[in-house]
Every structure is written in C-alpha cells, then in structure tokens.
N, C-alpha and C positions, 0 to 999 in steps of 0.2 A: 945553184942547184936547189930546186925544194924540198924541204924537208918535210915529213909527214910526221908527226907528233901524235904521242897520247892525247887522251880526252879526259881528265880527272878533274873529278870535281865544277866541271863544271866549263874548265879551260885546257890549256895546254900543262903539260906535267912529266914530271919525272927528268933525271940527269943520265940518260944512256948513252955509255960512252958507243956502242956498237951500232951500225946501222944495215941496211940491206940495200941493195936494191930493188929498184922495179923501174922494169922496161918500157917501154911502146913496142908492144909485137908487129907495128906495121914498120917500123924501122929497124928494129934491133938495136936500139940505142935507149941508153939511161935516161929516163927522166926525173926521179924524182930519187931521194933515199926513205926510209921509213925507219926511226928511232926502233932500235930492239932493246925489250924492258929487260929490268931485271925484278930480283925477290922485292928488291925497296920500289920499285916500281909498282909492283903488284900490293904490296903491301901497304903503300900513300890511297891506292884508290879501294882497298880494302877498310881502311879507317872513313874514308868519306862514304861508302856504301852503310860502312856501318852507322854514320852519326845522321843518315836521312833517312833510312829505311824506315823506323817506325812511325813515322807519321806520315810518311806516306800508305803505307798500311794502316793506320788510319781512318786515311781521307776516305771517306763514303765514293762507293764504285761509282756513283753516278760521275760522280769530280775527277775519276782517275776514267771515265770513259771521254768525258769531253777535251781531257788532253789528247787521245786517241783520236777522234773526232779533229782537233785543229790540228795534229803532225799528219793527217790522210792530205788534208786540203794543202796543206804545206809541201807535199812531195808531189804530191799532183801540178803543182803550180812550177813545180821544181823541175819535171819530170825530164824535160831535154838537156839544161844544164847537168842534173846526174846520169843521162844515158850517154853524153859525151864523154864525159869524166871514166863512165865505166868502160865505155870501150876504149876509150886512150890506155888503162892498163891491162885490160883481159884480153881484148881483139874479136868479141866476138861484134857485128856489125851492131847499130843502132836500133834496129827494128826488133833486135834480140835484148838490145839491154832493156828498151821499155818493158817488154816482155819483163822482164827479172824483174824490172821493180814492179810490175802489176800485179803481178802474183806474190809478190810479196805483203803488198797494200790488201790483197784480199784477204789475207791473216789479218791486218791491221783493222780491216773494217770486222771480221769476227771479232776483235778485242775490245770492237764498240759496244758489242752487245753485253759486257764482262757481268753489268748487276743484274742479267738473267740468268748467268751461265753461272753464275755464283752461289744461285738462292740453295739452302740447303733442305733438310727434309722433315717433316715433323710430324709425328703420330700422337694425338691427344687422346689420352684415357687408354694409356700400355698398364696397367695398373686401377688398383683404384686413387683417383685423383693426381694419381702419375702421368706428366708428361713427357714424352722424348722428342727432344730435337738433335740435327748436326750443323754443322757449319764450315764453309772451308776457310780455313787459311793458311796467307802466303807463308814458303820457309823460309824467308830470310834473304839471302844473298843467292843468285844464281847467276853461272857463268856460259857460254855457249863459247865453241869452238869450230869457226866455219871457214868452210873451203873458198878456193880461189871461181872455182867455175859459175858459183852465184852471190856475187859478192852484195847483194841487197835481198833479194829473196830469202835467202837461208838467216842471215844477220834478223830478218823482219820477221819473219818464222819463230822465231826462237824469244826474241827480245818482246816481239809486242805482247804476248800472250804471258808471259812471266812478269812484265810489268805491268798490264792491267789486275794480275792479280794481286798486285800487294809488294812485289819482291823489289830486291834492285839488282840490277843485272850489269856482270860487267861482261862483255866482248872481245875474244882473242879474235880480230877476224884474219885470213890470210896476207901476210906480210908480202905476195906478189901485186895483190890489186886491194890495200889497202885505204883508198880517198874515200870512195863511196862510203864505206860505213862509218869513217869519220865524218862526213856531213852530214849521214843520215841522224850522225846521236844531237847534230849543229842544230838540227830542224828540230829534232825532239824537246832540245833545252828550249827552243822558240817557239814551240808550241805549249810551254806553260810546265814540264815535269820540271822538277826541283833540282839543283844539284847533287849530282850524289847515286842517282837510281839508272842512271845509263851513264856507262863508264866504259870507254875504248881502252885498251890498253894492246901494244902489238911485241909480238917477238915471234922467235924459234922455238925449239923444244924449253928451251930453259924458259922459257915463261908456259908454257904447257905440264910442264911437272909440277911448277910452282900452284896454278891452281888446281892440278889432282892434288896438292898435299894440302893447300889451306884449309886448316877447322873451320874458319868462316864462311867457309862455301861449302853452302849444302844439296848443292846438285849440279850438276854439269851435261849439256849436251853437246853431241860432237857431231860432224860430220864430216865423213871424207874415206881414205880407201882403208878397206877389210882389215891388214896385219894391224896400222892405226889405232882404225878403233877398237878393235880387241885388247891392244895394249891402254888404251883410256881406259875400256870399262874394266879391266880387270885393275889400272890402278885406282882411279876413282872407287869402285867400289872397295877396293882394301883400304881404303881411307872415310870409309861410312858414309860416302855420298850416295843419293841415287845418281845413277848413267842411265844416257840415253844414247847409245853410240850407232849411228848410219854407216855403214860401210859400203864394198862396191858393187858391181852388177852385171850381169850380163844376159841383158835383156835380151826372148826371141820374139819373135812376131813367126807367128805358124800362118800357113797359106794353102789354105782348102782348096781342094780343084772346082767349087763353082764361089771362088771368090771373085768379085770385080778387080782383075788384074790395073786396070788403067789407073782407080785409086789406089790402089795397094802400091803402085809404083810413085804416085803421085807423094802418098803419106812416106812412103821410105826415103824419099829425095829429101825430104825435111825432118823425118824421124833419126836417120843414120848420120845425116853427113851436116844438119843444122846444129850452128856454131860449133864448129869445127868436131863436133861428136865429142865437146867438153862438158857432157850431161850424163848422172848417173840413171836418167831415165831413158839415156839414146837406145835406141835399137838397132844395135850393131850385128847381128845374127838375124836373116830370115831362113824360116824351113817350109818348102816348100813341099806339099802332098803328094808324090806321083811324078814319074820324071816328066810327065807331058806338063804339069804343069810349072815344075823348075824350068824345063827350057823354054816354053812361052814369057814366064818371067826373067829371065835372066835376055832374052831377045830386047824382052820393053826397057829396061833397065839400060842397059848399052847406052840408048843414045838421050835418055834423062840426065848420067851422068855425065855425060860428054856434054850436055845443055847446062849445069851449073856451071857459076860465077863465082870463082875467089875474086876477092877484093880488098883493098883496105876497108878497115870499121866503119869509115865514113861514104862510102860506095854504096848510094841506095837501091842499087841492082844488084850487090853482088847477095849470093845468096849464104856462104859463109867469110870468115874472114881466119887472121893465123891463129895460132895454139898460141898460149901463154908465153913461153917462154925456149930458149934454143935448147935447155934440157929435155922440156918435155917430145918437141920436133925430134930431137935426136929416138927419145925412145917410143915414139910412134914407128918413124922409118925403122927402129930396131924390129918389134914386132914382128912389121910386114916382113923383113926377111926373114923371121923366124919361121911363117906361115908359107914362106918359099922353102927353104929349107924343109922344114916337114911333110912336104909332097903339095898342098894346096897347088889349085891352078890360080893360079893370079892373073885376071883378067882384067885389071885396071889397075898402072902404078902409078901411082902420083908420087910418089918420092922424085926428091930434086924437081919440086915445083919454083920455080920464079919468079913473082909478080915482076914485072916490068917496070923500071922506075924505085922500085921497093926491093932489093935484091935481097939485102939484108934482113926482109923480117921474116917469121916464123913460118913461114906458109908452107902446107902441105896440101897436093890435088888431091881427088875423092882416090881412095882404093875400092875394088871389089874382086874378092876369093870366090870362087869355086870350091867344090868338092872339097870343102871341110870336113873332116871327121871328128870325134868326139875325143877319141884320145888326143888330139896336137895341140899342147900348149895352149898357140895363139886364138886355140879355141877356149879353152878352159879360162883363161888370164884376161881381166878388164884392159883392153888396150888402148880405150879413152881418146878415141881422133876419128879422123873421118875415114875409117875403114869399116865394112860391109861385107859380111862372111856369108855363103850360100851354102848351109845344111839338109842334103836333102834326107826326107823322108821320105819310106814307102809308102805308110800307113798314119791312119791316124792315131793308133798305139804308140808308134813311136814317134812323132812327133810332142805327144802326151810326156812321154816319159824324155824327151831330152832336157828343156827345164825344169822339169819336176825333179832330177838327177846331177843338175849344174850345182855348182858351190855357191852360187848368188842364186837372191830367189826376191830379188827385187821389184820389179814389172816381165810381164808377159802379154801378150795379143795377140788374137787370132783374128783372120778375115776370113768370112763366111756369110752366104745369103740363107744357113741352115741353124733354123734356131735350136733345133735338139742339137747339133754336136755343137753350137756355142754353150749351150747351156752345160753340156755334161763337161765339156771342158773348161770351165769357171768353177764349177766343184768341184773337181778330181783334181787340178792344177796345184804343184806344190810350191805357190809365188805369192807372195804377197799381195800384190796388184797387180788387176785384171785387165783390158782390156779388148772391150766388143767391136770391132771396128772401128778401133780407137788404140793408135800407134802408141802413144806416149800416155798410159793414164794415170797421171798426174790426181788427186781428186783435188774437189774443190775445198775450197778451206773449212768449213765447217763440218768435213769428213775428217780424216786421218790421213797422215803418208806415213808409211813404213814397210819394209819388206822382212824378207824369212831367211834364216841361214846365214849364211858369211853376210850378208846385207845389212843386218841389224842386229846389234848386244845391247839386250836387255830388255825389258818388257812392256814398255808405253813408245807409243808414236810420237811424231811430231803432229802441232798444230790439232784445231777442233777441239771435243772436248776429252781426247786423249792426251792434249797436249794442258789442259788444265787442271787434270788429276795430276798430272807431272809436276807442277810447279803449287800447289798446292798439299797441304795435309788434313784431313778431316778430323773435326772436334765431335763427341757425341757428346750432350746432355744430358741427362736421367736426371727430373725434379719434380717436387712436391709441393706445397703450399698448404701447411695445415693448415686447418678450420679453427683451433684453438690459440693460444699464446706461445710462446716460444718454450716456456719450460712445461708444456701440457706434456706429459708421459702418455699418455692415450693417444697421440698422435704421431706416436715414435715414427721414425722411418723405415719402412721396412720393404727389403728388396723386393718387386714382383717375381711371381714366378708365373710357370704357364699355366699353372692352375687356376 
C-alpha cells in the first residue's frame, strides 16, 4: 500500500503513528494511506521554516521570481502526470483536473511579476529635506489550509503569492486527495526554492489547531465550508494571526426573459453539474423571470441533462465523474430527499446511479428540482453535488433580492441581452462576484476572489494584489540627511507638520 508522507525540510518527515485514507472514487477502494501529523510533526517543519526563512527574504524579488518562473515551466511539463494523479483521488475527470492546475499556474505566473508588485511608495521633500518612503515585507511563516475539491489551484493560490513575497509557507492540504500537493511542493524544491520555505505537512483537526495555536505562524489562510472557517478565523485570530477564511456558497444564476435560453442551458450543463458540482463557485440554483420563461427553460434543460455523461475520471467523454468519497455520496442523496421531503418537485433523480462495470464508486446522476422556495433547507444549505434547483421568480425585484438575502454571498450571474438591468444588477447585488453572462465568475488572477457573508471571515481576498497585502506588512520611513555634521544642533531633527 502507498503511503503519502510529509514534506519537511526538504524531504520526507515526521514519525506518525496514525494514517487515513484515500480512495479511488472510481472504485471505491483504498489506494493509498496519508501519514496524519502530529504537534512534533508541525513543530520539525516549523524549526525548518524558521532556520530558511530569512534569507530567503533576503534574496532580491528578481531571484525569488525566477524560481517562480522554472516551478511554471515545471508543472506545465508535468501537467498530465499531475492531472492523472488528481483525478485518481478526487474523480473529477482529466479535462477538469488540468483545469485546476491552470488556474492555479495563473497565480503562479502573477507571482512572476512579485519585484513589481512589491515596489513601495515614496514622496520626496514631505518636509523640508525630509523624505518618506514604504516598503513591504514578508511576515514570516505563513500557513494555508485547503480543501479536497481543488487540490492544486487552491494549494497554488495561496502558496505561490506568500512565497514570492518573502515568506515560507507550510501546507495542511486535504487529507482526501493529498499527492498532488505533495508533488507540487517535489517541483518547487526542483525549481530552485530552498529547503525549508514549502513545507506539506498532512493531518485532521489535530494538526489544524496545531497551526491556529503556533506563535510561529503569523497568518493562516483557509478554505473550505461556512461553520469551518468561522471556527479557523475566530481561532486564529484569538491567537494574533491574520485569517483569511473562505467558506461556502450558494450560488444563483438569475434568468431574464430575453436571455439566450440555449447558452444559458448550455453554461448550466457545465456550471451545475461540472465535476460533480464539487465547486464553491458551482451554480447549483437558477431563477428564472416569469413563468414563460422558467418553463421554456426547464423544457431545454430535460433533455441536456439526459445528454450528460458520468464516467470514470479517465473517460474523455464523460462530462463529469464520482464525488470524493462514499460520505460525501451518501450526504448529497441525503439532501435530495430533503428537498423531497420539503415539497420541491424533483424532476430528475439521479440517486442510485451505477456506472457499469464501476458499481462500487461514488457516482451520482445529475438531479434537477423544481419549485423551490426560499424557506426549505435544501435551498438554504450548500449541497456540493450535482443537483440543480429551479427558483422561480416573478420579477426582477425579486429575483434581486433572493441572493442578496442568502447566507452565502459568494458568486452570482445573470443572463440578459439588457444592459441597464445587467448593470443595475451588478451594483445592487449583495455577492461578492459577479457575473455578466458569465456562469462561474471566477476572476483572473491578477484580480481578487473572495465573496460576502457566510462565504468569507475576514477582510483580504485571496490571490492578486489582495492577496499580497495578505502576506506581507508595510514599513514606512520618515528621514533626513543633514547638511551639517552629526553633532550640528542646527540641524536637529524635527518632525514635519502640515504647515
């Protein structure tokens, strides 16, 4: 059986006696175990982060961007070997894992740019013969704590942009589909960073307290669902870290009556039910304007999702593959009967789906609800799988106000060929990210992700140069240079003022 190890220092580490699992969701069977650390676990690669840190903080940006620069070309080269790898433990299909690392890599190439993104600010003659400058630098040790559904995107997100600033960063990644970020840190050390500044280390909650409570870590990012990260940022911050905690979502996509229905069904086929609807940006809720136009969409819809392809991961047709693991399967099918039970019309069941040949892995068909309402649960609640709930609206008021009113305020989307109500509805909208005919908006890396409400604790984004104020702390200057000699009294220092 293989075993999945720490990455400390450089190599493999730590003596944990406890290990986990991780499956193949296309089998249902154990592939591999993953070492679970403990405090001496955490604390071996907490001495090693500590005794490289400062020279790598150091090293001039240009030196810490050209490692940046060979771990891109490095994963790019890499890129099928780690999309096999990732879907052997997650399940979502290949065409999705490159995906995850693409978008991750595009953080990596913003972390090329770092000695731009770094330069500070400086006002000459704030005084007389006073100058003021700032300057950023790294804080030390920073930790990230990332979910199972982007196990390289999120890890690259977080890691690249904290170690081109200066930091050294060590990695809880999820202990379901742990490989990938252990070779992503294999590529980093082979791309030239040091020992010591990317550091995997894996476990369960006990190594998750472990790094809210280290004084040596001075900042921690998280991601993963709502009660979670509320419980990070509220411990981390009682332990004088900054948090950045992501939580969950429940994204709607609203649907104007002179929207192009045929894309709109087109993008929900891929918004709702791609990679298994194991995305906090899925759009698992559409609300349609008008009942003419809920029932011409829910007509097109029928037989799109009756035209998707489960598959195994490795199935370059199929269009998604299983959920992670038989917990999560079990409490997707939960859901759905909840949203039976609550009165919804359940107009597509996919529970007790079977691949053929694959009995045993995680798979679940598309589902699609009907006549949702606001109060049932299964509306309220991230239900993270391929189900698709139809919220109608009368108006565009309310449509307006059902997102703006959810507990997650993560992404939203409207289709319309009407630029004033896209427009009013981009500023009135109480969601974090927007999207204009545009299912999933994701932005690009040199922008920000973050959303509003239960979605996100605490006050900086991920990634861009939200994600650089994160991991850095500003120095300001205030200095002088008298004209005289060191002990000239006539050249005293004296503070400006705005006079």
């Amino acid at each position: 059986m293989r075993i999945i190890d720490h990455v400390i220092a450089g190599g493999a580490g730590g003596t944990s006696a406890r290990t986990g699992d991780v499956f193949d969701p296309n089998t249902g069977q154990v592939q591999a175990r993953v070492k679970l650390g403990t405090q001496a676990t955490l604390d071996a690669a907490i001495a090693a982060a500590q005794a490289a840190q400062p020279a790598w903080a150091a090293t001039n940006p240009q030196r810490r961007a050209r490692v940046m620069f060979q771990f891109k070309a490095l994963v790019e080269a890499h890129i099928d070997e780690l999309a096999h790898l990732l879907s052997s433990e997650h399940g979502k299909v290949i065409a999705d894992s490159k995906g995850d690392i693409q978008r991750g890599l595009e953080v990596i190439e913003f972390a090329c740019g770092i000695p731009h993104v770094l330069k500070g600010e400086y006002t000459q003659g704030a005084g007389p013969g006073i100058d003021v400058y700032s300057m950023r630098q790294p804080l030390g040790i920073g930790a990230g704590i990332t979910p199972f559904n982007f196990p390289a995107m999120i890890p690259l997100w977080m890691s690249g942009v904290a170690i081109a600033c200066g930091n050294a960063f060590l990695l809880k990644p999820s202990e379901r589909d742990p490989s990938v970020p252990v070779r992503l840190a294999e590529l980093m050390l082979e791309a030239g960073l040091p020992e010591g500044i990317l550091q995997v280390v894996h476990g369960d909650k006990e190594m998750v307290d472990a790094i809210l409570d280290h004084p040596a870590i001075s900042a921690v990012s998280f991601v993963g669902s709502s009660d979670i990260a509320h419980y990070v940022y509220r411990r981390g911050v009682d332990a004088g870290k900054r948090v950045q905690a992501m939580g969950g979502a429940k994204n709607h996509g609203i649907v104007m009556p002179d929207a192009d229905l045929d894309q709109v069904v087109n993008d929900l086929a891929g918004a709702a039910f791609g990679s298994a609807g194991e995305r906090c940006m899925a759009l698992p809720v559409v609300v349609p304007v008008g009942e003419k136009t809920a029932d011409a969409l829910r007509e097109k819809l029928l037989p799109a999702i009756a035209a998707l392809r489960i598959g195994v991961s490795t199935d370059s047709d199929a269009h998604y593959g299983p959920v992670v693991n038989a917990a999560h399967q079990q409490r997707v099918e939960n859901w759905i009967q909840t949203g039976v039970d609550e009165g919804a019309e359940l107009v597509v069941d996919g529970r007790g789906f079977k691949l053929q040949g694959h009995e045993q892995g995680f798979f679940i068909g598309p589902s699609l609800f009907d006549h949702v309402t606001p109060d049932m649960q299964a509306y309220k609640e991230e239900i993270f799988g391929p189900v698709l709930q139809i919220v109608r609206a009368p108006d565009f008021e309310t449509a307006l106000r059902l997102p703006s009113e959810h507990q997650y305020g993560n992404g939203v989307a409207i289709f319309t060929r009407n630029g004033h109500a896209a427009r009013e509805f981009a500023a009135r909208v109480n969601v974090g990210m927007v999207g204009i005919n545009v299912p999933i908006p994701v932005p690009v890396a040199y922008h920000s992700f973050g959303g509003w409400k239960r979605s996100a604790f605490g006050d900086s984004n991920q990634h861009g140069m939200e994600g650089v104020r994160f991991w850095t702390k500003v120095k300001t200057i205030t200095q002088r240079w008298p004209d005289g000699g060191v002990g000239d009294a006539a050249n005293a220092f004296v503070i400006p003022t705005m006079g």
